[in-house]
Backbone as CSV, one residue per row, in Angstrom:
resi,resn,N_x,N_y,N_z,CA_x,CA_y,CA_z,C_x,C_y,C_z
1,UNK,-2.131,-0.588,10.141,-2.082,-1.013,8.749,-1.014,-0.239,7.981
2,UNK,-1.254,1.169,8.214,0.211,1.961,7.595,1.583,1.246,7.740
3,UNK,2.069,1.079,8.994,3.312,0.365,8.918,3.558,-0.964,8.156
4,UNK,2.087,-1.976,7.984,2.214,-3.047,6.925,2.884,-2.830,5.654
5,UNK,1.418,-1.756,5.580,2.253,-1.824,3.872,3.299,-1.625,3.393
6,UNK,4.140,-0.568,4.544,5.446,-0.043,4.137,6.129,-1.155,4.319
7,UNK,5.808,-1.612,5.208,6.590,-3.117,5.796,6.927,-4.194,4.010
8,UNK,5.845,-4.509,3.774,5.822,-5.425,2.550,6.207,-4.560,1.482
9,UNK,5.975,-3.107,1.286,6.179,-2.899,-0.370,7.895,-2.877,-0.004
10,UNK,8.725,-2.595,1.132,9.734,-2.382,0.981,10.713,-4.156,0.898
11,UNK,9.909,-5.017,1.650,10.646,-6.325,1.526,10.260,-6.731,0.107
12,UNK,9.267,-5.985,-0.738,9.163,-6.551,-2.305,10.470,-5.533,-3.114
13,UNK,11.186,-4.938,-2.474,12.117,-3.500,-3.037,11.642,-2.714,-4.266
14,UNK,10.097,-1.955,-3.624,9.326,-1.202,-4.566,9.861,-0.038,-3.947
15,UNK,9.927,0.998,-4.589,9.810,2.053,-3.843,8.220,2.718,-4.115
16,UNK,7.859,3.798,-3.526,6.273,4.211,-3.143,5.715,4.681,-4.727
17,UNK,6.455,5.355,-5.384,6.307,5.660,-7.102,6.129,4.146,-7.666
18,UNK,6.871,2.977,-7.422,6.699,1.659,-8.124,5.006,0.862,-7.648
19,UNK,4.966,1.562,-6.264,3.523,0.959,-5.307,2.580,1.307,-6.517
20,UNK,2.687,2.805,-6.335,1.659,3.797,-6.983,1.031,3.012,-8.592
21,UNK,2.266,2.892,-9.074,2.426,2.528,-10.697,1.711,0.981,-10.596
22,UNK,1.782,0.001,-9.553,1.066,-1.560,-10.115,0.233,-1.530,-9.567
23,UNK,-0.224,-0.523,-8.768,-1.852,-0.471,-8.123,-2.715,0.487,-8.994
24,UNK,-1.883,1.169,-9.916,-2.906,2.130,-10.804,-3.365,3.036,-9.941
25,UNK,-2.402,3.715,-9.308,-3.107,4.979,-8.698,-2.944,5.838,-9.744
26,UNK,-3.273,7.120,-10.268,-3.477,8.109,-10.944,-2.323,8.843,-10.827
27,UNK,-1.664,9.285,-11.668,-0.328,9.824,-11.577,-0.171,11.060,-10.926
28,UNK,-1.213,11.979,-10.511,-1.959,13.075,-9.548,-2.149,12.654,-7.527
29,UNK,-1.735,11.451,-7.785,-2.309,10.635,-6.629,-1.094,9.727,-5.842
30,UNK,0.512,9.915,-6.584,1.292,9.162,-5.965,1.731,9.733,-4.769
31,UNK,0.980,10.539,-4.166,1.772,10.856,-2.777,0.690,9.815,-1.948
32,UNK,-0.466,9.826,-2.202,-1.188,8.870,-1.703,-1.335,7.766,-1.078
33,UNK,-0.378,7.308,-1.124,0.509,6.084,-1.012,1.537,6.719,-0.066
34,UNK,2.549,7.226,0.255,3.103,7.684,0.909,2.177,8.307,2.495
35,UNK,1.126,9.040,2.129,0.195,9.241,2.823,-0.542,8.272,3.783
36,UNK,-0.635,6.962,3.066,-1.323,5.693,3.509,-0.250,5.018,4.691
37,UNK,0.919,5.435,3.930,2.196,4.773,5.019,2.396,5.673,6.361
38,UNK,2.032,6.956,6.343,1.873,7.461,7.315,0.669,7.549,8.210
39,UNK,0.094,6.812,7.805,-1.626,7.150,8.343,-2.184,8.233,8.147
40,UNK,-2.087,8.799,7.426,-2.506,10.290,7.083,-3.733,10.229,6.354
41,UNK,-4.399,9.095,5.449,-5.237,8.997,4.879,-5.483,7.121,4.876
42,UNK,-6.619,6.782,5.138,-7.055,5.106,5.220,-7.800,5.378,3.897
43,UNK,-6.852,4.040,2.626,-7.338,3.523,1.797,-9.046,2.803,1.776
44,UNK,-9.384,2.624,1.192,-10.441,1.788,0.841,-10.692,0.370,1.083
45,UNK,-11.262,-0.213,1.520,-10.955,-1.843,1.412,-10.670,-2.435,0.337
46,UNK,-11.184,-1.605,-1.509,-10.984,-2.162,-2.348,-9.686,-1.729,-3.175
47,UNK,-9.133,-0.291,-2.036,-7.552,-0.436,-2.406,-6.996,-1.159,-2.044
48,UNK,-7.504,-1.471,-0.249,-6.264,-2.168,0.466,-6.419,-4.131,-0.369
49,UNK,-7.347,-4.421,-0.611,-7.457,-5.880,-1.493,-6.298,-5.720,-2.502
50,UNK,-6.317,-4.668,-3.112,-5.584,-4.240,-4.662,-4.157,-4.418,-3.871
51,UNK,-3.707,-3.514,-2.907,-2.126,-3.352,-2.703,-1.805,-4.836,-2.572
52,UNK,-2.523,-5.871,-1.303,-2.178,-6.846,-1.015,-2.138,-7.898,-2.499
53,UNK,-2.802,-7.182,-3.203,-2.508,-8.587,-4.433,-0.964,-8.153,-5.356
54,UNK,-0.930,-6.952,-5.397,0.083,-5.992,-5.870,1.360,-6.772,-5.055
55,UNK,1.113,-6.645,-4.214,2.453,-7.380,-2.889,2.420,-8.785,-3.057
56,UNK,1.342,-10.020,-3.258,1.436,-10.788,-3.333,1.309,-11.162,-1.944
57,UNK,0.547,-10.992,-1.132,0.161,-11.433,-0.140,-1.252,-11.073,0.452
58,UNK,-1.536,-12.095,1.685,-3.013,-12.092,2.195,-3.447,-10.918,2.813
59,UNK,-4.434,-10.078,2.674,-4.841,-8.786,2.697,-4.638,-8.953,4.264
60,UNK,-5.094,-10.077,5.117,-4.971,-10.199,6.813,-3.593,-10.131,7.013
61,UNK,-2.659,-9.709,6.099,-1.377,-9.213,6.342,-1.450,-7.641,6.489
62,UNK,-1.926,-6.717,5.899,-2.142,-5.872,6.021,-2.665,-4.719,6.733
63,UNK,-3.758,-5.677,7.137,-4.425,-5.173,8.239,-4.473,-5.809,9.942
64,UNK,-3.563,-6.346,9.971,-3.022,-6.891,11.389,-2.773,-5.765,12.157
65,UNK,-2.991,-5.325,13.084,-2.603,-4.673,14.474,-0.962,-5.093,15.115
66,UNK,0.524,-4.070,14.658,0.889,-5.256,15.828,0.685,-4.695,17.302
């Protein structure tokens, strides 16, 4: 799932501070996101719903295995 998201926030040309900012992470919390792209920490299901709407795409994008 880490590599998804990086995958999509970068074909939307967010960078990880822009992720942070339309998902309402807490301004204490933007490494978090960076973190998520590394697998270093697994979001929530009701983050990972949030990023995928943030991205504009189907959350089974996100969480695909490749």
């Amino acid at each position: 799932m880490s590599q998804n998201i990086r995958k999509h926030r970068k074909e939307k040309g967010l960078s990880i501070q822009q992720l942070a900012d339309l998902i309402d992470i807490d301004k204490n919390f933007y490494g978090q996101v960076s973190k998520m792209e590394r697998g270093l920490v697994n979001p929530t299901i009701s983050m990972v719903a949030t990023i995928a709407k943030v991205l504009e795409i189907d959350i089974t994008d996100l969480l695909k295995e490749k």
